[in-house]
Structure formats: structure tokens, C-alpha cells
Backbone bond lengths (Angstrom), bond angles and torsions (degrees), N, CA, C in turn:
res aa  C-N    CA-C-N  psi(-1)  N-CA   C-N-CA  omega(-1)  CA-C   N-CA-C  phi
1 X - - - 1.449 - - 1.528 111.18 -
2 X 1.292 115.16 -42.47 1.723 131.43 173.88 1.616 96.16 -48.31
3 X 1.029 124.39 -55.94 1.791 114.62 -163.38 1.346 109.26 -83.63
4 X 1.800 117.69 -8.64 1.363 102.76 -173.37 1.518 95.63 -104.90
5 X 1.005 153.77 -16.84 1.572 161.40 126.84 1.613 104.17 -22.98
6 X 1.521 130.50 -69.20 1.626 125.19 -165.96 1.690 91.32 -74.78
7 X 1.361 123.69 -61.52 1.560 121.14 161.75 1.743 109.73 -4.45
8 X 1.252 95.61 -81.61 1.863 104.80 -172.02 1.528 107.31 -50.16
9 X 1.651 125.49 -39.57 1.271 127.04 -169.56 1.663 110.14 -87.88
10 X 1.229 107.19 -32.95 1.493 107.11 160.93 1.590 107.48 -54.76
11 X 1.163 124.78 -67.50 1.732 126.71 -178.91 1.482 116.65 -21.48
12 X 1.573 91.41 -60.14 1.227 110.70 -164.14 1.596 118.21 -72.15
13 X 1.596 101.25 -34.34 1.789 92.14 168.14 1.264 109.94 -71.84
14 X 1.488 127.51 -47.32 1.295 123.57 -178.17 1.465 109.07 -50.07
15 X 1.066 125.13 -41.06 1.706 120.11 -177.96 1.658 121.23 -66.01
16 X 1.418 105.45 -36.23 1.545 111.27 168.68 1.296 107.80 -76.59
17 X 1.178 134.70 -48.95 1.602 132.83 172.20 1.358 103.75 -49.70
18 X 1.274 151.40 -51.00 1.104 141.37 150.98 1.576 132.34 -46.05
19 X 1.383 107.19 -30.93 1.505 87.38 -178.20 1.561 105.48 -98.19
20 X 1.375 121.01 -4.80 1.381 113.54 156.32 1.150 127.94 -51.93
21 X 1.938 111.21 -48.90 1.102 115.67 168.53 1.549 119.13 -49.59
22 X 1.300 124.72 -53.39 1.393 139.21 166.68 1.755 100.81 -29.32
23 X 1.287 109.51 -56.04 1.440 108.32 -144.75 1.975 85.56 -76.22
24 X 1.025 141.92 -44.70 1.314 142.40 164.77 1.329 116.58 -44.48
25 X 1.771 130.10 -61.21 1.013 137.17 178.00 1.958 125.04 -84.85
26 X 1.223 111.52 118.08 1.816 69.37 -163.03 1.455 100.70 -138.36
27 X 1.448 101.47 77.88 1.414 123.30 -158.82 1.626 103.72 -104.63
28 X 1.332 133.82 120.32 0.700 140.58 -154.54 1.907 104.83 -79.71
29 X 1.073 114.31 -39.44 1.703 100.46 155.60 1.238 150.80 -68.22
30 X 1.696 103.22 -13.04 1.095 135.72 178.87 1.950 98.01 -73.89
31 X 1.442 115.77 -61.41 1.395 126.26 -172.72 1.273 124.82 -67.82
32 X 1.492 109.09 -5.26 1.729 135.27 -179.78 1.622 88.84 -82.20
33 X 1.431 98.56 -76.94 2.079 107.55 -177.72 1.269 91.67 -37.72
34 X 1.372 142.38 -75.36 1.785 136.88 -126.54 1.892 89.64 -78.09
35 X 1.425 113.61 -33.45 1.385 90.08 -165.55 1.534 107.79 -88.09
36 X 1.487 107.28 -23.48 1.584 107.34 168.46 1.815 120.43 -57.92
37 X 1.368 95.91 -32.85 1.672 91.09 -159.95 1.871 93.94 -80.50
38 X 1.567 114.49 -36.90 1.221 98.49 175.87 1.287 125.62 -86.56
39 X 1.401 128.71 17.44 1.459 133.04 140.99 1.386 121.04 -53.37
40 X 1.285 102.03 -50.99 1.485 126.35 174.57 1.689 117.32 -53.20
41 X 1.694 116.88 -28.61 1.360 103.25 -169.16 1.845 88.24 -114.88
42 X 1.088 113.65 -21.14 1.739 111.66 164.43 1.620 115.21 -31.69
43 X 1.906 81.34 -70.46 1.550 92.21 175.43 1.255 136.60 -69.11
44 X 1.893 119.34 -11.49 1.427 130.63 168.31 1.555 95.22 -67.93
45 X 1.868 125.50 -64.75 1.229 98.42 175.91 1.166 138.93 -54.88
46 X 1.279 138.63 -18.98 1.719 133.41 169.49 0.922 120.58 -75.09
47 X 1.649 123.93 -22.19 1.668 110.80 166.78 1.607 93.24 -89.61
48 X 1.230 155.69 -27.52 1.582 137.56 -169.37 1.407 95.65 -63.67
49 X 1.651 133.61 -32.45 1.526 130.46 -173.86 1.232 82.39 -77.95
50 X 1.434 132.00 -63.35 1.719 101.97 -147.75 1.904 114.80 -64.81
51 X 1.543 103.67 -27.62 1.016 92.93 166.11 1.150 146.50 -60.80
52 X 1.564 126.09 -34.29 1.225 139.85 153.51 1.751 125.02 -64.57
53 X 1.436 102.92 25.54 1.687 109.51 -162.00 1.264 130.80 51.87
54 X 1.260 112.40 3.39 1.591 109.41 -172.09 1.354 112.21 -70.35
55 X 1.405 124.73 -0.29 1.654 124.89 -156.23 1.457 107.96 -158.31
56 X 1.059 140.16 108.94 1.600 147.81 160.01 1.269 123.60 -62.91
């Protein structure tokens, strides 16, 4: 339960720290990377829960 709670709060700062950056910078290659790479760690956290059973 501990990793899927700091998990969600990790996401979530990283995602506002980014879209601030976004909202300042608003470069269209830049916003391709930010939404790709955090697809990428969304989906690393949902398989690390399912792996550890936390998630069906």
C-alpha cells in the first residue's frame, strides 16, 4: 500500500513540475517527449503494482 500511495505522489509532482514547465515553454517537441516519457513511467508504475499483487 506504502509504494502505491508515494508511487501516486511521485507521479503527480513530476506531472505538475512538468506541465508548468510546459505551460512556460511551449515547444512542440518538447510536449511530444513530456507526454511520451510520462506514459512510459504511468505504465512502469501499473505493471510494478501488478507485479507485487497490489493490482488485478
Amino acid at each position: 500500500m506504502t509504494n502505491a500511495i508515494t508511487g501516486l505522489i511521485g507521479l503527480a509532482l513530476v506531472l505538475t513540475f512538468l506541465g508548468i514547465l510546459l505551460a512556460w515553454i511551449k515547444a512542440i517537441p518538447l510536449i511530444i517527449i513530456v507526454v511520451f516519457v510520462m506514459s512510459l513511467a504511468v505504465i512502469d508504475f501499473v505493471r510494478s503494482l501488478r507485479t507485487n499483487g497490489r493490482l488485478r
